[in-house]
C-alpha positions as CSV (number, residue, x, y, z in Angstrom):
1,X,-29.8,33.2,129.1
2,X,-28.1,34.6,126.1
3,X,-28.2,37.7,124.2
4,X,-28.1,37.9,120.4
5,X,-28.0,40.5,118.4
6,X,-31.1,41.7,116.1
7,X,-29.0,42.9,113.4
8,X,-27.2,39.7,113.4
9,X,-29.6,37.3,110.7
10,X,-29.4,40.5,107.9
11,X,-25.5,40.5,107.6
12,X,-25.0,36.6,108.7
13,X,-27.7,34.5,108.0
14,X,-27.9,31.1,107.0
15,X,-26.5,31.3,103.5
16,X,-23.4,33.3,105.2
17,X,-22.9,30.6,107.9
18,X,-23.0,28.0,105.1
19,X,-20.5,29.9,103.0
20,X,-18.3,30.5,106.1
21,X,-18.0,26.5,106.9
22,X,-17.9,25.7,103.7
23,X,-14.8,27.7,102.5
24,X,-13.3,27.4,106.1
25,X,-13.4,23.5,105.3
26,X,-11.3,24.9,101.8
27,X,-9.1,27.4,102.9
28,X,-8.5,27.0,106.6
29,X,-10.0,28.8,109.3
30,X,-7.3,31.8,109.9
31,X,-8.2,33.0,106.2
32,X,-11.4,32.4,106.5
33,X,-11.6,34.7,109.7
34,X,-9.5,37.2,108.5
35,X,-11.8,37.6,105.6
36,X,-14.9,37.6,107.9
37,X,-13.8,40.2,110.0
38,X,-12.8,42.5,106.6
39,X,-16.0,42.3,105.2
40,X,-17.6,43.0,108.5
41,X,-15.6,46.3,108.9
42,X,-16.2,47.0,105.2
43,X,-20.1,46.8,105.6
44,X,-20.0,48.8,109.1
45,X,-18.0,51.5,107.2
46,X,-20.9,51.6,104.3
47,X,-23.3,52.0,106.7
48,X,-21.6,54.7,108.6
49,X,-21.2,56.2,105.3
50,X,-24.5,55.5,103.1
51,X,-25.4,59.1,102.7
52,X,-22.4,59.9,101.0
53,X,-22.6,57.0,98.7
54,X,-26.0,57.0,97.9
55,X,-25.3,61.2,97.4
56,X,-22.4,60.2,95.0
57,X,-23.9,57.5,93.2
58,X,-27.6,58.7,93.2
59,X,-30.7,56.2,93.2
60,X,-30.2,54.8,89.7
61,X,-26.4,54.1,90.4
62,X,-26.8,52.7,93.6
63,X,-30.0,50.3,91.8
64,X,-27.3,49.4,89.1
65,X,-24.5,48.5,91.9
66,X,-27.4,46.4,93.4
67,X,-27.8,44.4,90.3
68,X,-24.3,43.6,89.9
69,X,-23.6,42.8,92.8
70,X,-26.8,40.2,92.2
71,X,-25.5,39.0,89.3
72,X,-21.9,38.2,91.1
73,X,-24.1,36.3,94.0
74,X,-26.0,34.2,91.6
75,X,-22.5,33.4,89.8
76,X,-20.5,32.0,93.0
77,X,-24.1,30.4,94.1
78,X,-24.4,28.4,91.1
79,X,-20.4,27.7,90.8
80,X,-21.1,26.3,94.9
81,X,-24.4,24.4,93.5
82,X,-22.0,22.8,90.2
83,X,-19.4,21.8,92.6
84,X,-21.4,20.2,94.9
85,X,-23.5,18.2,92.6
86,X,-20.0,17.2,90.9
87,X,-19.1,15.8,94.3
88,X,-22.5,13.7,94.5
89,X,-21.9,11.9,91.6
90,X,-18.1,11.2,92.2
91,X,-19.2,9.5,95.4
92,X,-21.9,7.2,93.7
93,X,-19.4,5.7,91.6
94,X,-18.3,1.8,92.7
């Protein structure tokens, strides 16, 4: 029997796993972990610390952050997508 935690799937889910292997495969797995674990404390200090941000930026900034932050997602997802369909086609050559 094994435990997992519920607030595991919001900030690792399967996207994040995929991004994990796949830029573990690029840049080694030290790196890779390092960065992990950085953006893990990062997000546990936002949460410990929402009220002050969302007090400092206000709805409409935080709404604005949120749609950056979108728009920088969509960017690396599409630059993944590029490379990988880039790959496909090398490989079907003779």
């Amino acid at each position: 029997m094994a435990s997992v935690p519920i607030g595991t799937p919001l900030l690792a889910g399967p996207a994040t796993l995929t991004t994990i292997l796949i830029l573990s495969d690029r840049y080694g797995l030290v790196p890779t972990t390092i960065s992990l674990v950085l953006n893990l404390m990062l997000a546990w200090y936002l949460f410990q610390h929402s009220a002050r941000f969302t007090a400092l930026l206000g709805v409409g900034g935080l709404k604005a952050a949120s749609k950056v932050v979108s728009l920088l997602l969509a960017a690396i997802a599409i630059k993944l997508i590029r490379e990988g369909v880039i790959a496909m086609i090398g490989g079907m050559g003779p």
